[in-house]
N, C-alpha and C positions, 0 to 999 in steps of 0.2 A: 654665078661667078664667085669662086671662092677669094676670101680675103688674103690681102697677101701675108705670108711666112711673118713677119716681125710685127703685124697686128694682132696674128693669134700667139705669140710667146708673150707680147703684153699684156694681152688678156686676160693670159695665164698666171704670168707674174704681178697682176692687180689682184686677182682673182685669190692667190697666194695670200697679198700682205692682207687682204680684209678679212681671210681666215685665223692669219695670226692675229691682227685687232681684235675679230670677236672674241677670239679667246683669254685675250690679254683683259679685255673688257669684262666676259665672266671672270674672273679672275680678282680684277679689282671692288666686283660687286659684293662676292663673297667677302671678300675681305673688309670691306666696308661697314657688310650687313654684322660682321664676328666683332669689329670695331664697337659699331654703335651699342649690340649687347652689352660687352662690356664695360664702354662707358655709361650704359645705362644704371648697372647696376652699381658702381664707385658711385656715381651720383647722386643716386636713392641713399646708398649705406650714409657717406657724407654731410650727407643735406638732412638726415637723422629719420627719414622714412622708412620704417622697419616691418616687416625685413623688405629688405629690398626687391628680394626674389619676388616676391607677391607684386610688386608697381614692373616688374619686368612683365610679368608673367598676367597682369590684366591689359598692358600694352599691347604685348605682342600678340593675344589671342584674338581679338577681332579684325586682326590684318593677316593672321596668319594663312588663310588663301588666294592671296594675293600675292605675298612674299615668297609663299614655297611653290606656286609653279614657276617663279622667273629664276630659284636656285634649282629649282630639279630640271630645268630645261639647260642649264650649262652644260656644257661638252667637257667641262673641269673638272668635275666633281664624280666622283665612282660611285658604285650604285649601293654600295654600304653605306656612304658619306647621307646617300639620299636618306635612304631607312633613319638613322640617326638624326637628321631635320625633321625626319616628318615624329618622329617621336620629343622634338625638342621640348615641348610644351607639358608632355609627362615628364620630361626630364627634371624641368625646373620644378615644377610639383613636386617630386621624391626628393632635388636638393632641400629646396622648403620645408618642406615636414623632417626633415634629420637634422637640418638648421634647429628649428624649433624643438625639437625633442633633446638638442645637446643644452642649449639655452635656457630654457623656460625649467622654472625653480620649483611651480609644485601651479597643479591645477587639481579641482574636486571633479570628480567623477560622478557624471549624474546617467541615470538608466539611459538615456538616449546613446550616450556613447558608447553604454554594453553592449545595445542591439547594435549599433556601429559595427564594434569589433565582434561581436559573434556575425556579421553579413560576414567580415572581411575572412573568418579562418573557416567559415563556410564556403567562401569562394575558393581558398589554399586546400581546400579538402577536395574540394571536387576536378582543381584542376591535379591534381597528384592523380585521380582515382582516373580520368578522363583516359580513354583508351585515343583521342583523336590525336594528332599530330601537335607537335609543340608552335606553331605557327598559328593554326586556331586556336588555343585552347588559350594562350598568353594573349591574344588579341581579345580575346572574350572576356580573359580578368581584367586587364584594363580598361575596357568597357566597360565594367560594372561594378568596378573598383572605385573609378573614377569620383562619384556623387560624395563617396564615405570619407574619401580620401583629403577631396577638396575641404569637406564640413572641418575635419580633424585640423586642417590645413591654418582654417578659421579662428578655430576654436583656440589654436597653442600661439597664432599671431600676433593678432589683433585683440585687446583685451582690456581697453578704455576707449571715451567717447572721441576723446582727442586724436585720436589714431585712427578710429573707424571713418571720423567724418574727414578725417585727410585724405582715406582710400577713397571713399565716395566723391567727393571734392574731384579729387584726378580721373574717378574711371564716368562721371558727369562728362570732364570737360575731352575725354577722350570719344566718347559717345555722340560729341559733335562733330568731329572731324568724322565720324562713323554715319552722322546723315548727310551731311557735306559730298562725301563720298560717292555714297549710293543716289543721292539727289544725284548730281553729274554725271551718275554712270545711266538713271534710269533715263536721262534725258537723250542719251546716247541712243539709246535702247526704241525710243519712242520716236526719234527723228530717224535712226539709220536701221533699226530692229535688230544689231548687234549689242553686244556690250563691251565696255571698252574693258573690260576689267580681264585679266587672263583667268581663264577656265581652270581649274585646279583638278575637275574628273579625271582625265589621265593619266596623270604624275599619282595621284591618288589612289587608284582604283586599284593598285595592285597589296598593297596593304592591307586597305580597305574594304578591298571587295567592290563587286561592283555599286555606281553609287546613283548613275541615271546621266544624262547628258545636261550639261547647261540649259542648253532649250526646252526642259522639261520643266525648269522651277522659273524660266522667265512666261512661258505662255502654258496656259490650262488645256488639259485635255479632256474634250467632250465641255465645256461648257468654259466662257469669255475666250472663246480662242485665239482672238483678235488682238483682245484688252492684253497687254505686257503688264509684268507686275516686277517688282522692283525686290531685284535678290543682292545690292547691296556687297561688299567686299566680302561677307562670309560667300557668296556663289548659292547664294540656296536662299530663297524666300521664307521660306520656313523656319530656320535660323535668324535669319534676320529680325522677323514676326516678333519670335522667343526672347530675342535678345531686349528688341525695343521696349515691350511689354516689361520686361523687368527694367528696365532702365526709368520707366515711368513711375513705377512704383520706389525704386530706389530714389528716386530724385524726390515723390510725394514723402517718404522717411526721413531726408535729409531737410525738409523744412519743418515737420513734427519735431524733430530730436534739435534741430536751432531757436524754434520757438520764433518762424518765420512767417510772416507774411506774400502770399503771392504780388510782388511786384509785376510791373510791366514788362520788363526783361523776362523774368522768370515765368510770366505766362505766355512769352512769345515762343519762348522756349518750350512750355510746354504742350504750344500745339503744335507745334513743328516736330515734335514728338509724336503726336497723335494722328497728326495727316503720313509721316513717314511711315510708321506701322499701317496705317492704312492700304496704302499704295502698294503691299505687300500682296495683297487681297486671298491672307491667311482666312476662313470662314470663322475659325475659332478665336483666331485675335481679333477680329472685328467684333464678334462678341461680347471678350473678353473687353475693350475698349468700351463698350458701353457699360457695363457694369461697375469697371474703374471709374469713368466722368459719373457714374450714378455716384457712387459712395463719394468719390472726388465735391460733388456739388450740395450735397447735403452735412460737409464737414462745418462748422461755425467758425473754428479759429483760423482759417487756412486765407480766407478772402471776405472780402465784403460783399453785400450784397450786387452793388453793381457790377463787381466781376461775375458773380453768380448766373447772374442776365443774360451779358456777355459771349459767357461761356454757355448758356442753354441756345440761347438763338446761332452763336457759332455751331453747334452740334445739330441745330434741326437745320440750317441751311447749307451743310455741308452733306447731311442726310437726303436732302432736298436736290443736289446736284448729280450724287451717284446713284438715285432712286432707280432708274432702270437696271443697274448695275447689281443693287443691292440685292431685288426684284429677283431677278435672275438666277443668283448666285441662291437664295432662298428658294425660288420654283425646283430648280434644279440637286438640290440637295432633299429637299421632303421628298418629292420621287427617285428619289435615287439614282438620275438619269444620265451621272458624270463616272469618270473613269475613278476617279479619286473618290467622291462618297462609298461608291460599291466597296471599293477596298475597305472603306474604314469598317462598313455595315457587315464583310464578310470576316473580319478580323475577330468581331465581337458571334458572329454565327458559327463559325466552323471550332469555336471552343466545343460546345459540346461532341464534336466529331472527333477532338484530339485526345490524343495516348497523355491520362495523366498520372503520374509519377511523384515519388513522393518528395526522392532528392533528385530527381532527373536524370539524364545517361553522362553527365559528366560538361565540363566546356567545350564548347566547339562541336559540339552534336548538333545534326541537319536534320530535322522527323519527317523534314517533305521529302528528302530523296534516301533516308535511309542512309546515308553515308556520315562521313565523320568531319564533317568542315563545313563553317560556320555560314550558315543563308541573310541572307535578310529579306525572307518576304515574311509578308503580314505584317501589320501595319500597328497592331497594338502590342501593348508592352509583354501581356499575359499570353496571347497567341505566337509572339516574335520567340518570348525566353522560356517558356514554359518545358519546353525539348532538355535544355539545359541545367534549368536551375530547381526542375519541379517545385510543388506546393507549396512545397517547404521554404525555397529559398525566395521564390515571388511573396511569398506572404512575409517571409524577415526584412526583405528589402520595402516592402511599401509600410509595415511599421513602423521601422527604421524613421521613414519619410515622415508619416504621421505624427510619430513620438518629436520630431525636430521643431512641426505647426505646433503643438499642442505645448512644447516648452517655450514656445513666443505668444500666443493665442490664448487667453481666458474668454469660457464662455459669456461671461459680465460686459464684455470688451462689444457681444456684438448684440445685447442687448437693445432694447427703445431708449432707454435713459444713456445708454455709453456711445451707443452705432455712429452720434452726432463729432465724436469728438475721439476718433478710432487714434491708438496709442501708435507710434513708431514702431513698434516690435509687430504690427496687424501688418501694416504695409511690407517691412521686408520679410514678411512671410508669405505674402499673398500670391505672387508669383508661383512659389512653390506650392501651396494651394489649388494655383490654377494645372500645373501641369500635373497633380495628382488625379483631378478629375479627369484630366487627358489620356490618363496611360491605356485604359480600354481599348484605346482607337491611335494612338503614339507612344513614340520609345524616346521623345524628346526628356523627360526627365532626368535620365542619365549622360546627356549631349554635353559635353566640353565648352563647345560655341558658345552654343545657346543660353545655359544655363550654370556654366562651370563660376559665375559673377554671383549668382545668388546661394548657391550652394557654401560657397565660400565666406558670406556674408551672415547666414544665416547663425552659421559657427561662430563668428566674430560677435555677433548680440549677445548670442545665448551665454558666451564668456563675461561678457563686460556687465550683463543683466545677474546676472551670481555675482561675482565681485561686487555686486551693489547693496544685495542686502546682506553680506557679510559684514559685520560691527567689526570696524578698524583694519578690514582686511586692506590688504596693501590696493594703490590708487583705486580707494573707495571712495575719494573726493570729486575722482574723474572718470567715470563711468559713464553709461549708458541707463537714463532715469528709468525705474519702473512704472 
């Protein structure tokens, strides 16, 4: 029986007005999300948080896939408008550094920042020379521009201790709403096996390239297939991992440079820290996690003893819980029995099978198929870029890396007599550290997400750490201690 004639024009014309709502609704969102921007950053300028663009710009970047699939899914918005969102976060980046380069009065140039700018006009060189399409080859310097760019970023911003521990202070108290988050979402995840959080792969992948499905970074392939792991508002476990890990060590820095004591608060906080990255069930930040609560527990000035305790038997009874899990994850990784170990194991073997080069074929060169547009297989940093950047430029880029540790890091520092009582500038290096040992088997070290917070920070010491032993150099009162 068909419905009668004046229930299907209703239909039609309901059907109508929630077309026009939704849109009216994208419409308002967008406008809302250009709002809050901007009042973000009057706010900061105002409120004397300088530059501003930097508290925008460590805001916006751990929500950022969260935010841009619910604007790139409007019906409002044309599909340039998308492009230009999804680049927002380089945006703010390139206003930042011309900010700072109109502003800033005079900085000393130390060799880390030569090898800096000799990466970056090696990248301008190769992408000129690159025979591939302007599509790859501009996504590839941004890609690998990004690390040098953020350091520089640091370096002309932030340039006393007063300033640094403001940024830290904020992107601390920002990092909670960030396990907040993913705590809710992974609980989502565990009772319903979806996640509440929108999928950013789609809206993404065309930029990006392809990037893997959401269900790839909540459940493991070939081994815990069952066990969900917790990817958090970045949409990627792995990001999330990266992020956390520095967040601990950032936070460990900001009690060294206060000349702080672990309070209750601040130790609840810091394993709520600990079990979040956990639940991530990254192999190499569970690692990485014990190596931190190693050095973490053997520091003198940080806790008394009885936290020490505390914190050992929190760790061996937390160890004590996911022992099958752990178990596993270890079985299955020494034999190489997962889909993910094999990768990382062929990443570091099929190097001696690749075409190596001295400057490489240019940005956006593909060596697995021969063509001129940029892949993402392979899993480590030297097997992923090596097509592109040959010898040459992987070897400028991880000195680059190296030369940044080694301007925060004295040997003395990690000596028997110093290890006990590791200086601020150890910790917010240490992150960067850890992703250095990583690049063999990951391309995380040059990640935006992940890592665009320590990269940034790393710059901002090494400024304020100079200004300190300059006699009478300008706020040489307020720096960051050697």
């Amino acid at each position: 029986m068909k419905p009668p004639e004046s229930d299907v024009s209703r239909l039609l014309h309901y059907s109508d007005q929630l077309a026009v709502a939704l849109q009216l609704a994208d419409s308002l969102i967008i406008l809302l999300l250009l709002a809050t921007l901007l009042f973000a950053i009057t706010y900061f300028y105002f409120t004397g948080r300088q530059p501003a663009i930097a508290y925008v710009l460590a805001t916006y970047t751990p929500f950022q896939n969260v935010i841009l699939p619910l604007i790139l899914a409007s019906t409002v918005l044309p599909a340039a408008a998308g492009i230009a969102l999804i680049t927002l976060k380089d945006s703010l980046l390139l206003c930042g550094l011309l900010f700072c380069l109109v502003h800033v009065s005079r900085i000393s140039i130390q060799r880390v920042d030569i090898l800096g700018l000799l990466f970056i006009a090696f990248l301008f060189s190769n992408l000129i020379l690159s025979d591939s399409g302007a599509g790859p080859s501009l996504r590839a310097f941004r890609s690998f521009s990004v690390p040098v760019l953020l350091y520089f970023f640091g370096r002309l911003s932030l340039q006393s201790n007063q300033q640094i521990q403001s940024f830290v202070k904020w992107s601390l108290g920002l990092s909670v709403i960030v396990m907040i988050v993913a705590s809710i979402d992974y609980v989502f995840v565990v009772a319903l096996h979806e996640s509440m959080l929108p999928s950013p792969q789609d809206q993404l992948s065309d930029f990006y390239g392809h990037i893997g499905s959401q269900e790839t970074y909540i459940y493991s392939k070939g081994f815990l297939g069952s066990v969900p792991k917790l990817v958090g508002p970045f949409g990627n476990n792995l990001i999330t991992a990266a992020y956390l890990r520095a967040i601990i060590c950032i936070f460990i820095f900001y009690l060294v440079q206060s000349k702080k004591t672990l309070r209750f608060a601040q130790f609840i906080f810091l394993t709520a820290l600990f079990a979040v990255s956990a639940l991530t069930l990254s192999r190499f930040t569970i690692g990485a996690l014990y190596l931190i609560g190693f050095l973490l527990v053997i520091q003198d000035r940080l806790w008394s003893v009885t936290g020490k305790v505390l914190t050992v038997a929190s760790v061996v009874f937390a160890t004590a819980l996911a022992w099958n899990i752990l178990a596993e994850v270890a079985t299955t990784t020494l034999n190489v029995e997962d889909e993910s170990t094999h990768g990382h194991v062929s990443s570091i073997v099929v190097l001696g099978e690749m075409e190596l080069t001295v400057f490489g074929h240019g940005l956006g060169f593909d060596a697995d198929t021969g063509g001129l547009t940029r892949a993402l297989k392979g899993e480590g940093y030297i097997r992923q870029f090596m097509p592109e950047l040959g010898i040459f430029g992987i070897a400028l880029f991880l000195s680059f890396a190296a030369s940044v540790v080694l301007a925060l890091v004295r040997f003395r520092d990690l000596s028997i007599s110093n290890i006990r009582n590791l200086p601020g500038r150890f910790w917010i290096a240490l992150p960067l550290i850890i992703e250095i040992l990583h690049t063999p088997i990951d391309t995380g070290i040059q990640s935006f997400l992940a890592n665009g917070l320590v990269w940034f920070l790393v710059g901002a010491v090494i400024s304020a750490e100079r200004l300190a032993v300059q006699p009478g150099g300008e706020n040489s009162r307020d720096v960051v201690p050697v």
